[in-house]
C-alpha positions as CSV (number, residue, x, y, z in Angstrom):
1,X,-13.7,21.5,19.2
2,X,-14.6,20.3,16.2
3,X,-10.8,19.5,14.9
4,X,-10.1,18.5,18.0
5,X,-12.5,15.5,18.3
6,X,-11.7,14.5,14.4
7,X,-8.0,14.1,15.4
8,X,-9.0,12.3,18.3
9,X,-10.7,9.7,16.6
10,X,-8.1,9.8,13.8
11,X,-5.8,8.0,17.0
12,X,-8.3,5.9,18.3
13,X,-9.0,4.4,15.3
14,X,-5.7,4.2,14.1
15,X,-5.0,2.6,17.9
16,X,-7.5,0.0,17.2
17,X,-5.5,-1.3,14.4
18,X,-2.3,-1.6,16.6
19,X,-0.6,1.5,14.6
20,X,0.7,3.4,16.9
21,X,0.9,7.7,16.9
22,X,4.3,9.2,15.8
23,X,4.9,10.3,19.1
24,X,4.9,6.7,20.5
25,X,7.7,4.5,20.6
26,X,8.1,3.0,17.3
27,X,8.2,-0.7,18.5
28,X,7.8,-1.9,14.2
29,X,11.2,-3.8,12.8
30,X,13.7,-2.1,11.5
31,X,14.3,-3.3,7.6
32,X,17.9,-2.4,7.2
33,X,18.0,-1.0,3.7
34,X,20.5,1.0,2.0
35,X,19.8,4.8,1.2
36,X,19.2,3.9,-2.5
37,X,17.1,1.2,-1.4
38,X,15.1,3.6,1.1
39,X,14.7,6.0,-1.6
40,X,13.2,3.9,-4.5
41,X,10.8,2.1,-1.6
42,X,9.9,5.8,-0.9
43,X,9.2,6.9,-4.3
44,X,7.5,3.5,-4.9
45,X,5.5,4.1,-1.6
46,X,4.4,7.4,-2.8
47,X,3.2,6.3,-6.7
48,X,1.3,3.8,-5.0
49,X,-0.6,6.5,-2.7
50,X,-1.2,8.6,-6.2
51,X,-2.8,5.3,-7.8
52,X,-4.8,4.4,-4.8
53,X,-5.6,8.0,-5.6
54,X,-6.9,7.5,-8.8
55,X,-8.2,4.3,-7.9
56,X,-10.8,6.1,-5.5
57,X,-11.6,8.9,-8.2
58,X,-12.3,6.3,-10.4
59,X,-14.6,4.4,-8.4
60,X,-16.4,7.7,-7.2
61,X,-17.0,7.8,-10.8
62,X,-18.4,4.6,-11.1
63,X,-15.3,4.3,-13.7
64,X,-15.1,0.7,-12.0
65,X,-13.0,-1.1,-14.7
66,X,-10.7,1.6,-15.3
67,X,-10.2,1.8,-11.8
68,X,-9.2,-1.7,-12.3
69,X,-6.7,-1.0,-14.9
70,X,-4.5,1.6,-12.7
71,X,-4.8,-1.3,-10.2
72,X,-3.1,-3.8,-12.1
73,X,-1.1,-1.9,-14.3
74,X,0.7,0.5,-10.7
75,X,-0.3,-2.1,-8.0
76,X,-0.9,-5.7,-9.3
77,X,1.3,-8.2,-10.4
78,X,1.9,-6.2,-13.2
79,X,4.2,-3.8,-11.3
80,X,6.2,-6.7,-9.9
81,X,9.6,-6.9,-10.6
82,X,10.2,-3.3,-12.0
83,X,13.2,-2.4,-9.7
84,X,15.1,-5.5,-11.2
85,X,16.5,-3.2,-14.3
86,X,17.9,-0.8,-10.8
87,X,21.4,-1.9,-9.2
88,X,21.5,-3.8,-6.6
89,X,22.3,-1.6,-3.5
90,X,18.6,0.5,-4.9
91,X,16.5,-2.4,-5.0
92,X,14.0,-3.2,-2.0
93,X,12.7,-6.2,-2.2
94,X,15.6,-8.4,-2.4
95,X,17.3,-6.4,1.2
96,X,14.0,-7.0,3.4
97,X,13.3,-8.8,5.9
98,X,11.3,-12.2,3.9
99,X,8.3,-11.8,5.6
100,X,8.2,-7.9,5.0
101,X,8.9,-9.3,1.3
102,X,6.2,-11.5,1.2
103,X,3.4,-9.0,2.2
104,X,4.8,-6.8,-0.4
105,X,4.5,-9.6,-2.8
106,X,0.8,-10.6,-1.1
107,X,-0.4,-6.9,-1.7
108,X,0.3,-7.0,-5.6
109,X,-1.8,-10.2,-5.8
110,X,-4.3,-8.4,-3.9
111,X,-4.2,-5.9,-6.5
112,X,-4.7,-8.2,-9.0
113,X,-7.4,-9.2,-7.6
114,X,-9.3,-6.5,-6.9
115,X,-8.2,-5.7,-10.5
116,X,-10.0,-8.6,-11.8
117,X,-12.8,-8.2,-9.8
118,X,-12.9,-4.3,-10.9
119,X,-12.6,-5.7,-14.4
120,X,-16.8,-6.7,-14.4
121,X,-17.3,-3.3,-13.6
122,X,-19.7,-4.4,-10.5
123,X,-19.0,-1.0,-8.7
124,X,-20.3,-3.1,-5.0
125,X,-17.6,-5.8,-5.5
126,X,-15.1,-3.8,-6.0
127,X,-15.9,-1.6,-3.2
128,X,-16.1,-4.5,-1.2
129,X,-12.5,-5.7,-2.0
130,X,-10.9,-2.2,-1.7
131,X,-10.3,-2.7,1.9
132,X,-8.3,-6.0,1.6
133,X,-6.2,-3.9,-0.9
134,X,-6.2,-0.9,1.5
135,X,-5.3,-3.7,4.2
136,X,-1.6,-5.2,3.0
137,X,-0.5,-1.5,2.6
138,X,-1.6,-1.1,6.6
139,X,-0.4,-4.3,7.4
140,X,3.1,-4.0,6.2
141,X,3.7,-0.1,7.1
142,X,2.4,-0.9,10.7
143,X,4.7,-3.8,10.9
144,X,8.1,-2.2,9.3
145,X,10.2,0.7,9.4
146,X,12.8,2.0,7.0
147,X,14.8,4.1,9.7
């Protein structure tokens, strides 16, 4: 019963922010990547969920400005640009749709800037900005689809 009422509100709530179950028609835009370019977007999706990760264990911690440093450093606009060195037909960013681009590019400012804020090590503020951060990660998975 328990489990039962957990995964109910797990849907409800993810309802409420217009993401939709898997079982649902996926109604989000297809961003036509390549296969190399759907690969390194899902190992770059996936290094991102190990520093948000760490981010959180940090925090929890009360490790504020080192929490700061992963976000900068794996998140921020730091970690811009580092699939340029790849070959074309791998690289993300440049096959997306713009606006699917530009939330990308929005979420490693807001990265920097919970970075910065994370930097004072006020523990409050950055828990504060850790759901704008958490946000453009929602934002762009509940808008877009790779297949």
């Amino acid at each position: 019963m328990k489990r039962t009422l957990s995964v109910l509100l797990l849907l409800a709530g993810l309802g409420s922010l217009g993401i939709q179950p898997a079982f649902a028609e996926d109604s989000r835009q297809l961003a036509p990547l390549t296969p190399a370019a759907q690969e390194t977007l899902r190992l770059e999706m996936l290094d991102n969920l190990l520093a948000f990760n760490e981010i959180l264990t940090l925090l929890a911690a009360n490790k504020v400005k080192e929490a700061g440093q992963v976000a900068e450093t794996r998140l921020g606009k730091t970690a811009m640009g580092k699939n340029a060195r790849l070959p074309f037909d791998a690289r993300p960013g440049p096959q997306m749709p713009a606006a699917m681009h530009e939330l990308g590019r929005n979420g490693h400012a807001v990265a920097s800037e919970f970075a910065q804020i994370a930097s004072s090590g006020n523990q409050q503020a950055a828990l504060e900005k850790l759901p704008a951060l958490l946000n453009t990660c929602i934002g762009c998975h509940a808008s877009y689809r790779t297949r």
